[in-house]
N, CA, C and O atoms as CSV, one atom per row, in Angstrom:
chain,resi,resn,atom,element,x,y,z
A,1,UNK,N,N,2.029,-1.498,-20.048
A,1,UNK,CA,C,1.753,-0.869,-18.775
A,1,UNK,C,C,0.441,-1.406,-18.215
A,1,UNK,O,O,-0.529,-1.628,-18.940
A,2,UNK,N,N,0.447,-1.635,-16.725
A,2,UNK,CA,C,-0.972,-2.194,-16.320
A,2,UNK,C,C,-1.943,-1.138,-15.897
A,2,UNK,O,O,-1.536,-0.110,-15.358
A,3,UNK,N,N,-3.051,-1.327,-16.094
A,3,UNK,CA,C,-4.640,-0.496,-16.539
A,3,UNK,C,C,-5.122,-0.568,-15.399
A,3,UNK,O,O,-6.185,0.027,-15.221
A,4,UNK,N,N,-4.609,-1.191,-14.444
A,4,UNK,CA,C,-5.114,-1.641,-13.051
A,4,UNK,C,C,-7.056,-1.748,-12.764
A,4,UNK,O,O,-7.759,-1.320,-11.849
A,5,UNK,N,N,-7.507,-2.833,-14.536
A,5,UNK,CA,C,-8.285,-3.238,-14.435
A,5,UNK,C,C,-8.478,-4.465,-14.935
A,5,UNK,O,O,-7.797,-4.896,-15.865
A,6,UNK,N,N,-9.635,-5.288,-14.236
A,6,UNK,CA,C,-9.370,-6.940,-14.279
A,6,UNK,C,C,-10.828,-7.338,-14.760
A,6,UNK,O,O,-11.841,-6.880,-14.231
A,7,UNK,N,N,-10.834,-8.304,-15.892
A,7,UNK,CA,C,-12.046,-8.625,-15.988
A,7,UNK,C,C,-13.224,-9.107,-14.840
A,7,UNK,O,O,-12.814,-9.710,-13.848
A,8,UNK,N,N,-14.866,-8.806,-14.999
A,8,UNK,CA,C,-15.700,-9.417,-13.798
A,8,UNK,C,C,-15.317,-10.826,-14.091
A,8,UNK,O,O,-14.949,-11.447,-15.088
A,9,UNK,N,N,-15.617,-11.170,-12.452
A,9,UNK,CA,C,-15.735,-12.623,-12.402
A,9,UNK,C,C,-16.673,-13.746,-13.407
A,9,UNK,O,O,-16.519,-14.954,-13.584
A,10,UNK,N,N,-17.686,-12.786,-13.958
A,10,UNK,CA,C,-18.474,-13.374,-14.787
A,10,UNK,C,C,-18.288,-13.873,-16.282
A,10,UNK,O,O,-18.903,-14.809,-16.792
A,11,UNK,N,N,-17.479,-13.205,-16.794
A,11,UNK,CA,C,-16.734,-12.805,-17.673
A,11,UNK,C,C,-15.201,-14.045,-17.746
A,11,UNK,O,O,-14.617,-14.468,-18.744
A,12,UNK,N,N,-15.055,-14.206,-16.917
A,12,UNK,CA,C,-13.597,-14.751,-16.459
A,12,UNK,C,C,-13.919,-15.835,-16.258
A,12,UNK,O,O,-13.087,-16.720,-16.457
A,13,UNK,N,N,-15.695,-16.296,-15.629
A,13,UNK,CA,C,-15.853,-17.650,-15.353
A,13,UNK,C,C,-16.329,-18.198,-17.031
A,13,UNK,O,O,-15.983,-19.309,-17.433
A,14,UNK,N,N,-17.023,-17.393,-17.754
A,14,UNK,CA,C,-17.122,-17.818,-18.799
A,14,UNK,C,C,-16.107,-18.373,-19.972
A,14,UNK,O,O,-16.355,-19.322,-20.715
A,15,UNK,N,N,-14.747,-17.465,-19.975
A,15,UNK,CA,C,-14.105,-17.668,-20.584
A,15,UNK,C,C,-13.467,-18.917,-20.391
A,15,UNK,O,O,-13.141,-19.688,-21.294
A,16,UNK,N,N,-13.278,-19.108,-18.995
A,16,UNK,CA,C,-12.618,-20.550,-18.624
A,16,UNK,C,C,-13.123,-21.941,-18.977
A,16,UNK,O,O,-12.466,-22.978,-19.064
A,17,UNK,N,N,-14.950,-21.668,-19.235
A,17,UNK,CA,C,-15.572,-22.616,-19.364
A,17,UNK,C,C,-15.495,-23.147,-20.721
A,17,UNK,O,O,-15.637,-24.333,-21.019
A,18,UNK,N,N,-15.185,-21.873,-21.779
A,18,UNK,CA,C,-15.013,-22.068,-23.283
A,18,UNK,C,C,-13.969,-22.732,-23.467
A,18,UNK,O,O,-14.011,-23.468,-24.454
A,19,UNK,N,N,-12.692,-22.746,-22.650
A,19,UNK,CA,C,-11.165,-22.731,-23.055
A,19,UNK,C,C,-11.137,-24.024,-22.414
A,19,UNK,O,O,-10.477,-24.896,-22.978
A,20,UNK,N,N,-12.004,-24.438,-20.848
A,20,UNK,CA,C,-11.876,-26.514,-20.732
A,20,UNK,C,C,-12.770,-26.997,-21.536
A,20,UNK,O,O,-12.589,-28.199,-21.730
A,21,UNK,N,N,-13.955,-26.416,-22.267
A,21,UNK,CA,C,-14.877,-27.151,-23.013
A,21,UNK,C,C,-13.778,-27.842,-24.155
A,21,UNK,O,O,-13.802,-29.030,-24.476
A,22,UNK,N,N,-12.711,-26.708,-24.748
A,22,UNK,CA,C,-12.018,-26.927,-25.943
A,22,UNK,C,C,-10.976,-28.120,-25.280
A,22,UNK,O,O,-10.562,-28.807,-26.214
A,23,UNK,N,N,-10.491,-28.527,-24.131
A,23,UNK,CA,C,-9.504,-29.119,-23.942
A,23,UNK,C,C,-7.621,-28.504,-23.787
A,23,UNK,O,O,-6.460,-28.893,-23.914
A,24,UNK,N,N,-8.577,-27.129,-23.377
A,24,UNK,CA,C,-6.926,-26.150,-23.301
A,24,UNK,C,C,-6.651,-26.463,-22.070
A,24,UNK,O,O,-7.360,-26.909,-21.168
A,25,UNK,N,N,-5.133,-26.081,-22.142
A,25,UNK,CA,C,-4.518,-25.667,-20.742
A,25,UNK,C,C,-4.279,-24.188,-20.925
A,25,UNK,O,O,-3.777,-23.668,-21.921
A,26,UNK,N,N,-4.738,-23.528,-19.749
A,26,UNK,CA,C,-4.296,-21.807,-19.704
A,26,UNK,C,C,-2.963,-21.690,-18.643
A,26,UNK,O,O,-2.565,-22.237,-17.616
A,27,UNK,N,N,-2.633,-20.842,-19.378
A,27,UNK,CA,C,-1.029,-20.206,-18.467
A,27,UNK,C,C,-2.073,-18.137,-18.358
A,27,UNK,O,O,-2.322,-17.380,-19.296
A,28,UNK,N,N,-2.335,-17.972,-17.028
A,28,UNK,CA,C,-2.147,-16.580,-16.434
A,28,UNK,C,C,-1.167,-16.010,-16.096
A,28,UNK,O,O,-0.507,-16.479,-15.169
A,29,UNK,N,N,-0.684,-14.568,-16.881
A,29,UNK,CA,C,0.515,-14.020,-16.275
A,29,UNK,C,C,-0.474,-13.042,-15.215
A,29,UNK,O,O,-1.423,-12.272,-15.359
A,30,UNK,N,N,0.334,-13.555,-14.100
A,30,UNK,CA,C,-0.511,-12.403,-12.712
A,30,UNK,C,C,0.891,-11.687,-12.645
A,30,UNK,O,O,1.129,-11.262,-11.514
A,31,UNK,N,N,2.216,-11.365,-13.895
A,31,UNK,CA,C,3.031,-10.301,-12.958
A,31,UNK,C,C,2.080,-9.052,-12.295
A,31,UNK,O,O,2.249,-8.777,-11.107
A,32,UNK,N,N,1.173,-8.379,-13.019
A,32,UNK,CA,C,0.631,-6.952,-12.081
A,32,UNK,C,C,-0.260,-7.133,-11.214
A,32,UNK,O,O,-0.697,-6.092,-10.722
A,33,UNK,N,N,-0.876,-8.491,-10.686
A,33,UNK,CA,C,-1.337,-9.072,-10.137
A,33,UNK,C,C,-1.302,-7.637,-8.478
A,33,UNK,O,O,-2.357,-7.165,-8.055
A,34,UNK,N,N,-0.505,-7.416,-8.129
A,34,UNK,CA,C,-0.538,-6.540,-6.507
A,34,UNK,C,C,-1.000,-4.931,-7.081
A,34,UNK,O,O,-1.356,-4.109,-6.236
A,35,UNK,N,N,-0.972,-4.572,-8.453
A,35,UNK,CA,C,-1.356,-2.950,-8.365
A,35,UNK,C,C,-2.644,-3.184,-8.149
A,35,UNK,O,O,-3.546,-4.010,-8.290
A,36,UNK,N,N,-2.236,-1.599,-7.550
A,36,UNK,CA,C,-4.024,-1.154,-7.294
A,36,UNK,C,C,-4.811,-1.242,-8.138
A,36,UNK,O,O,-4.681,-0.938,-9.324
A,37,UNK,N,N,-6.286,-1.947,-7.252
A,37,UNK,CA,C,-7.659,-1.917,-8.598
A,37,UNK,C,C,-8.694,-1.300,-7.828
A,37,UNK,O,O,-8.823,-1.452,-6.614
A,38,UNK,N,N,-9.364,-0.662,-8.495
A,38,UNK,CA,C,-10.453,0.051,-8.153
A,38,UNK,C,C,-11.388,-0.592,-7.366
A,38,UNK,O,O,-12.241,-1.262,-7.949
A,39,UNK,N,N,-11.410,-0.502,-5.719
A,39,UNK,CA,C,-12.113,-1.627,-4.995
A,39,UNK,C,C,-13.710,-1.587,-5.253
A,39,UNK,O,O,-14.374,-2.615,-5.115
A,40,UNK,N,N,-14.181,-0.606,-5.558
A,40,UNK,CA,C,-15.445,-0.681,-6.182
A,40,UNK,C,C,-15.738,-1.544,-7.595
A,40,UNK,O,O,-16.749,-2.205,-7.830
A,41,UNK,N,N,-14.856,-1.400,-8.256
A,41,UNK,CA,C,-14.581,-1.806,-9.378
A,41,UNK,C,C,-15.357,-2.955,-9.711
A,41,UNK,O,O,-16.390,-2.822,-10.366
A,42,UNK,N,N,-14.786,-4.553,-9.156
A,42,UNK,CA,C,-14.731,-5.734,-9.288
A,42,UNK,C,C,-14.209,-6.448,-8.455
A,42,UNK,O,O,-13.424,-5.943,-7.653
A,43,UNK,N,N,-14.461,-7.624,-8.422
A,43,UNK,CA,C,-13.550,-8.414,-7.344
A,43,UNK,C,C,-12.515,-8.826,-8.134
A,43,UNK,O,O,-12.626,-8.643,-9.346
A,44,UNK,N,N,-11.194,-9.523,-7.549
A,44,UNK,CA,C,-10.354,-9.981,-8.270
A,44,UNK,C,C,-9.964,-11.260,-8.035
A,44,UNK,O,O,-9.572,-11.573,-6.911
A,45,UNK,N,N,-10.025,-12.241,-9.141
A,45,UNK,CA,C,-9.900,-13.607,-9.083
A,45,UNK,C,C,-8.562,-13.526,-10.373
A,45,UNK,O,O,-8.165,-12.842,-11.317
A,46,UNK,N,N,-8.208,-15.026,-9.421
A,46,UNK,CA,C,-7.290,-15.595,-10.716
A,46,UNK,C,C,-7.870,-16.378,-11.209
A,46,UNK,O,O,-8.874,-16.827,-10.657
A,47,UNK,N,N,-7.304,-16.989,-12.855
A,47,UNK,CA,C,-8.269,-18.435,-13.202
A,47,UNK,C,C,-8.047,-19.543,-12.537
A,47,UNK,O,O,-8.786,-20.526,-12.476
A,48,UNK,N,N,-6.757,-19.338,-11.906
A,48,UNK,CA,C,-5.966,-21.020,-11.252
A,48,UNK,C,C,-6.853,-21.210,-9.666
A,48,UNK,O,O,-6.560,-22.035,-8.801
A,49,UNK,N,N,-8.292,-19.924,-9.583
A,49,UNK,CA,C,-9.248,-20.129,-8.358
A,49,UNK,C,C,-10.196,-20.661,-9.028
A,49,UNK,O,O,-11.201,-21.074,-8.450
A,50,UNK,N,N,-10.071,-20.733,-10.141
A,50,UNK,CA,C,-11.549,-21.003,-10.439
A,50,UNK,C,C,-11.662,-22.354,-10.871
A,50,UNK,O,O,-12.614,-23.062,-10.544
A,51,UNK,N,N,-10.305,-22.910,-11.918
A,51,UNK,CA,C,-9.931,-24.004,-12.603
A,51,UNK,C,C,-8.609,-24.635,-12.323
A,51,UNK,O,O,-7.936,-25.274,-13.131
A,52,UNK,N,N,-8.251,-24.314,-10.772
A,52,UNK,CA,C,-6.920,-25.312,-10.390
A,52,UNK,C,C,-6.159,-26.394,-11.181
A,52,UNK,O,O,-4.931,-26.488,-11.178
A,53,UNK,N,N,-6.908,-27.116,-11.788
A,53,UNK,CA,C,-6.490,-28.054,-12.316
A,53,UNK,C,C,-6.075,-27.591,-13.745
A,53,UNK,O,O,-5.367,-28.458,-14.256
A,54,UNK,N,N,-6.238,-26.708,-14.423
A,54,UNK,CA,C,-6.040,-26.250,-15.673
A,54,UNK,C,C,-5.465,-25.276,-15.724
A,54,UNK,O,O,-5.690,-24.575,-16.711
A,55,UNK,N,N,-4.492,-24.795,-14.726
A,55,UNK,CA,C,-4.235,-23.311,-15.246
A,55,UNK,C,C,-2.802,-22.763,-14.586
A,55,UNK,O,O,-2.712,-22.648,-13.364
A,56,UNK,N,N,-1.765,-22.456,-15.407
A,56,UNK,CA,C,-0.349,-23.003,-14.978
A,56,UNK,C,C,-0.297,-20.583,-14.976
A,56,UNK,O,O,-0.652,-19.726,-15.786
A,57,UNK,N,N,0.211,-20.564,-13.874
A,57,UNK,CA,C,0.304,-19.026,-13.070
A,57,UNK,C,C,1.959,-18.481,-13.432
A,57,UNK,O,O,2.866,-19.311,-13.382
A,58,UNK,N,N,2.209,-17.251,-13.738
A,58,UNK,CA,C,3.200,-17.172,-14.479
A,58,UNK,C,C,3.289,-15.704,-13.486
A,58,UNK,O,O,2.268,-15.084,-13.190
A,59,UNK,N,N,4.832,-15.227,-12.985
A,59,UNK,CA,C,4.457,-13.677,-12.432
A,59,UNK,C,C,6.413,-13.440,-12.783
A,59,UNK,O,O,7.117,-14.329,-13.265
A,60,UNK,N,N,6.742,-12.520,-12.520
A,60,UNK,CA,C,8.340,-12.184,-12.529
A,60,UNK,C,C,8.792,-11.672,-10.627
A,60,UNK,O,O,8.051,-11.149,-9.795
A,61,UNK,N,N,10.200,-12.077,-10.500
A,61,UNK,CA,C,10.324,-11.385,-9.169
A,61,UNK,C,C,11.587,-10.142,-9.944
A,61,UNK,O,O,12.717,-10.212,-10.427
A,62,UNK,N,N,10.668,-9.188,-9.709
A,62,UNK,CA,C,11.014,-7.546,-9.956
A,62,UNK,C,C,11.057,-6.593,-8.494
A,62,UNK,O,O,10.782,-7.001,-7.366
A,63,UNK,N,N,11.396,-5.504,-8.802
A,63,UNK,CA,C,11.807,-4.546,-7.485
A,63,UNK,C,C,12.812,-5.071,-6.997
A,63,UNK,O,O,13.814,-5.545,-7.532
A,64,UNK,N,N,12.272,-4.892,-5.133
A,64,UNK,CA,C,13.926,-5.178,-4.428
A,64,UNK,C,C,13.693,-6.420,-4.268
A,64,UNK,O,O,13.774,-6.716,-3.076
A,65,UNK,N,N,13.388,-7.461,-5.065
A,65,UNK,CA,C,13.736,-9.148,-4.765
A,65,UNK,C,C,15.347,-9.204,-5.853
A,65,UNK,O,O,16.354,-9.912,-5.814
A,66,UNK,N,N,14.989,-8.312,-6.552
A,66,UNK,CA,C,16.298,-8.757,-7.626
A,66,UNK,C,C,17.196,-7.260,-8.552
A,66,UNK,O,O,16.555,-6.697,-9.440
A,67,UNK,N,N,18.551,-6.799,-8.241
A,67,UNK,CA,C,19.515,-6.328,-8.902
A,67,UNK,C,C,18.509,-5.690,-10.524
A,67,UNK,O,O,17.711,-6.230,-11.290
A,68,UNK,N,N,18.956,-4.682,-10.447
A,68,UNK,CA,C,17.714,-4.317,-12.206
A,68,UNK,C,C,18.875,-4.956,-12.763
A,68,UNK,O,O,20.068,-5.073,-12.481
A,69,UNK,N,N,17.919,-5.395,-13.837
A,69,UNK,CA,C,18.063,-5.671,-15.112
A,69,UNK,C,C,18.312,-7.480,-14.925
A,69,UNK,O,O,18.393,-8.287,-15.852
A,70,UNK,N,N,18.362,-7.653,-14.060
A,70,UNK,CA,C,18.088,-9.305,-14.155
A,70,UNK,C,C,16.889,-10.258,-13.566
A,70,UNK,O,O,16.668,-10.783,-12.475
A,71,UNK,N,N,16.241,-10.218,-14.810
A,71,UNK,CA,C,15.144,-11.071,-15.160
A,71,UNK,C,C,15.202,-12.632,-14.754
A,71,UNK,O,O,16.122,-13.411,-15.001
A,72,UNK,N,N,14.047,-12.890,-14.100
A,72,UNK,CA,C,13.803,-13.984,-13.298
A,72,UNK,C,C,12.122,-13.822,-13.573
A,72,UNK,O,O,11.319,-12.892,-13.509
A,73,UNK,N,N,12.069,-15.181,-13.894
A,73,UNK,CA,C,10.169,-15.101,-13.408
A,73,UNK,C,C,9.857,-16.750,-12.665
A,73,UNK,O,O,10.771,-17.488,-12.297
A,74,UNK,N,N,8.810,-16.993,-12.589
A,74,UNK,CA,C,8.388,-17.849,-11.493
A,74,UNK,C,C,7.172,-18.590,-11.927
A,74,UNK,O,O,6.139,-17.939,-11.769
A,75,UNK,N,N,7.034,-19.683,-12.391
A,75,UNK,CA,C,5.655,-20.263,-12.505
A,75,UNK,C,C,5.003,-21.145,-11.880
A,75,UNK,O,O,5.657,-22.168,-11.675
A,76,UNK,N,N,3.879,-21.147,-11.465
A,76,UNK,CA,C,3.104,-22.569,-10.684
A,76,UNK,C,C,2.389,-23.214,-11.372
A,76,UNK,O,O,1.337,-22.886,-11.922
A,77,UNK,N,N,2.965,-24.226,-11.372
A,77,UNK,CA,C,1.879,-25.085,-12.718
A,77,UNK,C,C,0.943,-26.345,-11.208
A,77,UNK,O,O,1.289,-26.845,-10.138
A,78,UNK,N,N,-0.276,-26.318,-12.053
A,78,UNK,CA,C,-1.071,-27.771,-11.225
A,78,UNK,C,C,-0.681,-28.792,-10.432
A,78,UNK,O,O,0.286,-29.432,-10.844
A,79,UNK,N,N,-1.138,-29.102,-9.467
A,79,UNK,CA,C,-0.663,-30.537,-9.039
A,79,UNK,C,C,-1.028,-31.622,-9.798
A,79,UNK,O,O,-2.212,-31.840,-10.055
A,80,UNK,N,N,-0.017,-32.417,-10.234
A,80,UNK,CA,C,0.067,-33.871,-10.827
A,80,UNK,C,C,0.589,-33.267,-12.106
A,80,UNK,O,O,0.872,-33.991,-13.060
């Protein structure tokens, strides 16, 4: 279930920096990506804003895009 809380940007920029230092590629699942977050809270970034080039975005099309119970998801991986 989503917590409808997102790490700070600070936090998020760090981690990214550890994970290209190592030579990873990251995959983000943003499915809860649209619930509500506490606008005081934090801002909300994805990693694929921060590290385009490294970071392949993963979400599902759920609700009224699709019949329940049939699973579909959707990924954006990098250019090149």
């Amino acid at each position: 279930d989503p917590t409808a809380t997102v790490a700070p940007p600070e936090l998020l920029h760090e981690t990214l920096e550890a994970a290209a230092g190592e030579g990873l590629h990251l995959v983000s699942d943003e499915t809860w990506r649209d619930t509500l977050h506490d606008p005081r809270g934090t801002v909300l970034l994805s990693p694929a804003e921060m590290l385009p080039g490294r970071v392949t975005v993963v979400t599902d099309l759920a609700g009224s895009l699709l019949p329940p119970g049939w699973p579909a998801a959707v990924a954006r991986f990098p250019a090149g």
